[in-house]
DRENZA-167817 format. One record per residue (C-alpha): y, x, z; residue number from 1; chain. Coordinates in Angstrom, 3 decimals, decimal comma, padded with zeros to 6 digits, m for minus. Layout:
N
- Y:X:Z:NUM:A $
...
This chain:
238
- 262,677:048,947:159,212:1:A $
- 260,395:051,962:158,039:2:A $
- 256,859:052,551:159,415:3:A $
- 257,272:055,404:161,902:4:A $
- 254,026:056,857:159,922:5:A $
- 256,104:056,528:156,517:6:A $
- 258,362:059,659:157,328:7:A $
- 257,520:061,881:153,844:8:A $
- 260,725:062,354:152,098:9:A $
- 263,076:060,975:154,562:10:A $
- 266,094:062,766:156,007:11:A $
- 265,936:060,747:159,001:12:A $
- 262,844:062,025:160,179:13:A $
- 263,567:065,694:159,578:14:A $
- 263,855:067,597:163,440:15:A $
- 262,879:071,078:164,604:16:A $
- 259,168:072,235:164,656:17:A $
- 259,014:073,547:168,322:18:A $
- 256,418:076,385:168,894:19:A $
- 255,068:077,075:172,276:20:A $
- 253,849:081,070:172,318:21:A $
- 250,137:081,226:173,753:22:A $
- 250,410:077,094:173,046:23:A $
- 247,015:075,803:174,102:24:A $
- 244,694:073,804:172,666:25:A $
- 244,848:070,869:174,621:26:A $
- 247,907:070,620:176,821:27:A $
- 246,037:068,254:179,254:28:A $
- 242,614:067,357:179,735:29:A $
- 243,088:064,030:178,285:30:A $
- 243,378:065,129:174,941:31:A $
- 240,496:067,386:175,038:32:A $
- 238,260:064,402:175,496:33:A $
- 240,230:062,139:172,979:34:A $
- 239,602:064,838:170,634:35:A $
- 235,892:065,107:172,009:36:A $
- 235,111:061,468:171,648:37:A $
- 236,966:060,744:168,217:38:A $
- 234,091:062,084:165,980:39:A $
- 231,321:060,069:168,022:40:A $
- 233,065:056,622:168,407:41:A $
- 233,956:055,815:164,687:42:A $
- 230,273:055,899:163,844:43:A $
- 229,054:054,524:167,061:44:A $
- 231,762:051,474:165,905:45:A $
- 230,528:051,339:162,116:46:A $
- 234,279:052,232:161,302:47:A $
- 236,065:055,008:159,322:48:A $
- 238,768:057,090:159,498:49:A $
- 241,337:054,736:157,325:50:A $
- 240,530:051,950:160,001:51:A $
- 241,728:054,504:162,513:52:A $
- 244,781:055,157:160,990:53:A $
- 245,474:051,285:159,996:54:A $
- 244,975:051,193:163,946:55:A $
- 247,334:053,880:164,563:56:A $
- 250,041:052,268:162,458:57:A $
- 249,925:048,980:164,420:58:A $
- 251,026:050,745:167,298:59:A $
- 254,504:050,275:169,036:60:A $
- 257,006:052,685:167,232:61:A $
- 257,329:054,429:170,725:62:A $
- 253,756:055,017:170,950:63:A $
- 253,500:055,963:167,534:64:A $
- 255,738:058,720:167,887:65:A $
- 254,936:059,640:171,617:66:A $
- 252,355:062,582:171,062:67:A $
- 249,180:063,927:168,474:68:A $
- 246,704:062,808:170,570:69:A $
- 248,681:059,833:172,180:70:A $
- 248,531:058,349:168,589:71:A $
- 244,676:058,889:168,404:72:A $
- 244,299:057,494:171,650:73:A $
- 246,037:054,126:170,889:74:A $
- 244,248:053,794:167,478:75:A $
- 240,837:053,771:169,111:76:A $
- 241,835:051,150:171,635:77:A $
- 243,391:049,071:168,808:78:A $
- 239,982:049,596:167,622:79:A $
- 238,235:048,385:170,565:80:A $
- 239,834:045,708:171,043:81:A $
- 239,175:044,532:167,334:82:A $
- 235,949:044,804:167,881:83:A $
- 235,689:043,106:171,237:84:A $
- 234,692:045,979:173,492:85:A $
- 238,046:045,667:175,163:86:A $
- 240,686:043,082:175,541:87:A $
- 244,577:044,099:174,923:88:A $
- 245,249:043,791:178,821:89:A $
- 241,957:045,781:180,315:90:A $
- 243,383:049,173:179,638:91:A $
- 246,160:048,883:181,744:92:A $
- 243,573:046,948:184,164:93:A $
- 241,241:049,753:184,048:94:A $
- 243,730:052,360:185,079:95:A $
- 245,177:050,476:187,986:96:A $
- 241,790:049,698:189,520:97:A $
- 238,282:048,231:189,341:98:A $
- 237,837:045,644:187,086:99:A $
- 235,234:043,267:185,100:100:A $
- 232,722:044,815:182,939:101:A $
- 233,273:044,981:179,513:102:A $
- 232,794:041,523:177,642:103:A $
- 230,076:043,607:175,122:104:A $
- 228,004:046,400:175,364:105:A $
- 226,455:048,753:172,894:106:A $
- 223,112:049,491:172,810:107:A $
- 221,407:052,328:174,187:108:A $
- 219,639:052,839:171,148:109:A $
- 222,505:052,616:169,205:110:A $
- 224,300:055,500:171,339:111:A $
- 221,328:057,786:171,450:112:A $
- 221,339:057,535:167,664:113:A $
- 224,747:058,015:166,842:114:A $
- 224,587:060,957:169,462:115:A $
- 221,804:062,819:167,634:116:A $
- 222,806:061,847:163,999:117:A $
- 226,995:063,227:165,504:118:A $
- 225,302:066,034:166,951:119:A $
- 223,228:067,209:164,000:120:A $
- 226,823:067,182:161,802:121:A $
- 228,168:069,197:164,663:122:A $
- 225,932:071,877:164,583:123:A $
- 223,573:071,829:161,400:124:A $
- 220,516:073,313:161,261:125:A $
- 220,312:072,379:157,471:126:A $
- 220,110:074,721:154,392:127:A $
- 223,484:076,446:153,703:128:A $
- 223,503:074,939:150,015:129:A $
- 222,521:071,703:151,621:130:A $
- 225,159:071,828:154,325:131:A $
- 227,745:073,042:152,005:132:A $
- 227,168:071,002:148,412:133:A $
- 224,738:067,755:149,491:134:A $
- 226,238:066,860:152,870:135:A $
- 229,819:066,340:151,558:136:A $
- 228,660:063,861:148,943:137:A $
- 226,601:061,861:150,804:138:A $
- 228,804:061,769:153,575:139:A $
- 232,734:062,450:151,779:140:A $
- 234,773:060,175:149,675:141:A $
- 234,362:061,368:146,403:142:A $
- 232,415:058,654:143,836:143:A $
- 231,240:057,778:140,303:144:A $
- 233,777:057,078:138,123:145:A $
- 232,417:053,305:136,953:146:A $
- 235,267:053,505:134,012:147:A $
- 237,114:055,875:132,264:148:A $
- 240,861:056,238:133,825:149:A $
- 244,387:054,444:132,335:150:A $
- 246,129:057,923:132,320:151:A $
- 246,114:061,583:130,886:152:A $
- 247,672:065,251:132,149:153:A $
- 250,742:064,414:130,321:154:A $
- 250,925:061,063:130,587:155:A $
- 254,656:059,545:131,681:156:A $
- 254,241:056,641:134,514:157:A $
- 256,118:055,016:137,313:158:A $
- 255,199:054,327:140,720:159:A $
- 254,744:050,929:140,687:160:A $
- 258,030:049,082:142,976:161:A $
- 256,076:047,408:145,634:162:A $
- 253,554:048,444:148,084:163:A $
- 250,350:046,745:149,128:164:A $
- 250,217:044,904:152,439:165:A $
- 249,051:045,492:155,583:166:A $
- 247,876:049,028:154,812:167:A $
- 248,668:051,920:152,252:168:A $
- 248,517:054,980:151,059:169:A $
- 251,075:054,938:148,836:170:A $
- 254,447:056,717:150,272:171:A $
- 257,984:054,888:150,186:172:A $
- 259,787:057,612:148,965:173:A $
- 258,037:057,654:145,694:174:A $
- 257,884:053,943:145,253:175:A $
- 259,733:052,812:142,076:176:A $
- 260,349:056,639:140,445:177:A $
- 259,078:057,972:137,261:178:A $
- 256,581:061,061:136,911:179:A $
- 254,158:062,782:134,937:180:A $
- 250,388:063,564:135,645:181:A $
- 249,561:066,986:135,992:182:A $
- 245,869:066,734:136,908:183:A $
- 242,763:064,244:137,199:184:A $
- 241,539:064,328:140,512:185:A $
- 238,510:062,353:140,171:186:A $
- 237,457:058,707:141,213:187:A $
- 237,405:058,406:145,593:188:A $
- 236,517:055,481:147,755:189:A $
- 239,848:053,897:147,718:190:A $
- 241,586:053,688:151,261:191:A $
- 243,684:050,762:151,312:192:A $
- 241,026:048,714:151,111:193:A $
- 238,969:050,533:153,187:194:A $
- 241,007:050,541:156,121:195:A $
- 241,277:046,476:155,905:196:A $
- 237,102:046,497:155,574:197:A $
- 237,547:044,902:151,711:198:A $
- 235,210:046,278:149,533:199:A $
- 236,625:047,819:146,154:200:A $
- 235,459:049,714:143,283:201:A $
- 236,281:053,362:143,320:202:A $
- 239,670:054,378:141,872:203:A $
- 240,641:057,946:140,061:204:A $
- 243,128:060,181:141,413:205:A $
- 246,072:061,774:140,479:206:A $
- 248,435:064,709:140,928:207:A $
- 251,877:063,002:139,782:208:A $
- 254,636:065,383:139,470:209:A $
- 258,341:064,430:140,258:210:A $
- 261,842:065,955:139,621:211:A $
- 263,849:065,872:143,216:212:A $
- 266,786:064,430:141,383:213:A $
- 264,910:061,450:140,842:214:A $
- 263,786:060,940:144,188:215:A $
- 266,665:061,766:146,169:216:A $
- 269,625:062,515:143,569:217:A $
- 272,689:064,901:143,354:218:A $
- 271,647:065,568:147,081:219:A $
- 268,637:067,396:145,521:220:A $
- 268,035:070,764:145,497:221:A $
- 268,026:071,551:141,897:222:A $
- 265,315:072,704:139,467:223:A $
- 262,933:071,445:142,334:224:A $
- 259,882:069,647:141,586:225:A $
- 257,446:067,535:143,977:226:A $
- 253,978:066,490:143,231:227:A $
- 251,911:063,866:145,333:228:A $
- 248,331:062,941:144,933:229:A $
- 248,347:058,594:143,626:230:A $
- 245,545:055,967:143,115:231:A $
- 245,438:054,485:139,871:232:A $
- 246,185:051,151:140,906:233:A $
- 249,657:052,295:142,710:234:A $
- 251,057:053,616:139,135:235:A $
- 252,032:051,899:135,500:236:A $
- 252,826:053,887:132,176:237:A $
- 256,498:053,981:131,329:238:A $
């Protein structure tokens, strides 16, 4: 069966965007402060925002596709849990009634440092050129090339026909069809292995291009053209 968060490219999927008018921000409290806590917790944790969605994606397909911030919610308990802050039964615990104290505790100097370091992000007080050119490479995904790249603007490849396990980036719809590179992206912290806490060198980028025929055939909508952004590691030259 497909991964509920592998939907790019698939007919199946496709269903009517409904738009509220005046649609608010949050459509109950709850999300608010899901949204609220998300950019202090995967610090406070040591984790990133591939873990979170490698979290996400072990969720129940009925979760998965419940709601935005349902999703979110479920990723950070998977997280939790993982770490040992929660075990899989003390949600449901928790909302029923009292319960037992959490089996560990972070430390209060931990919080109060993640709160001001969160906070400072939040609302800089830094230089404008600082803020706006330093900040994103210190803190971003972007990396040193340690090697030149296998492949060229120009370049023919294929998507290589199987995908890594437990977590990717690479979508199924491409998997196995031919394309050219259009552009060089650069070299990124590579997020299948970050998600899984492996440590791997940076990879380079690329904007593949693809010809709808070849992805979906005479169903295609001709002279149409589709270009994804691909690791290195998920392609091979044809």
């Amino acid at each position: 069966m497909t991964a509920p968060s592998d939907m790019g490219g698939r007919a199946e999927f496709f269903a009517p965007v409904i738009r509220e008018s005046d649609e608010p921000v949050f459509h109950e409290r709850w999300e608010g402060r899901v949204f609220g806590f998300a950019n202090f917790l995967l610090p406070l944790l040591g984790r990133n925002v591939d873990i979170l969605r490698f979290g996400m994606e072990q969720l129940p397909r009925e979760v998965y596709l419940s709601s935005y911030y349902r999703r979110w919610l479920g990723g950070f308990e998977t997280l939790l849990e993982q770490a040992g802050y929660l075990t899989p039964s003390e949600v449901e615990a928790r909302t029923a009634g009292p319960s037992a104290p959490a089996r560990r505790r972070i430390s209060r100097l931990r919080l109060n440092v993640t709160s001001r370091a969160v906070g400072s992000l939040l609302h800089p007080t830094l230089p404008r050129w600082y803020a706006g050119r330093v900040v994103p490479r210190l803190l971003g995904t972007s990396r040193p090339a340690l090697r030149r790249g296998r492949f060229a603007p120009g370049d023919h490849v294929r998507v290589r026909s199987t995908r890594a396990v437990p977590y990717t980036r690479q979508p199924g719809y491409v998997t196995g069809k031919p394309g050219v590179i259009v552009a060089k992206l650069g070299a990124t912290v590579f997020p299948d292995a970050k998600a899984t806490g492996r440590h791997a060198l940076p990879q380079h980028l690329y904007t593949v291009a693809f010809q709808a025929a070849d992805l979906w055939g005479a169903a295609a909508e001709s002279g149409t053209e589709v270009r994804v952004d691909l690791y290195e590691s998920y392609l091979e030259a044809v």
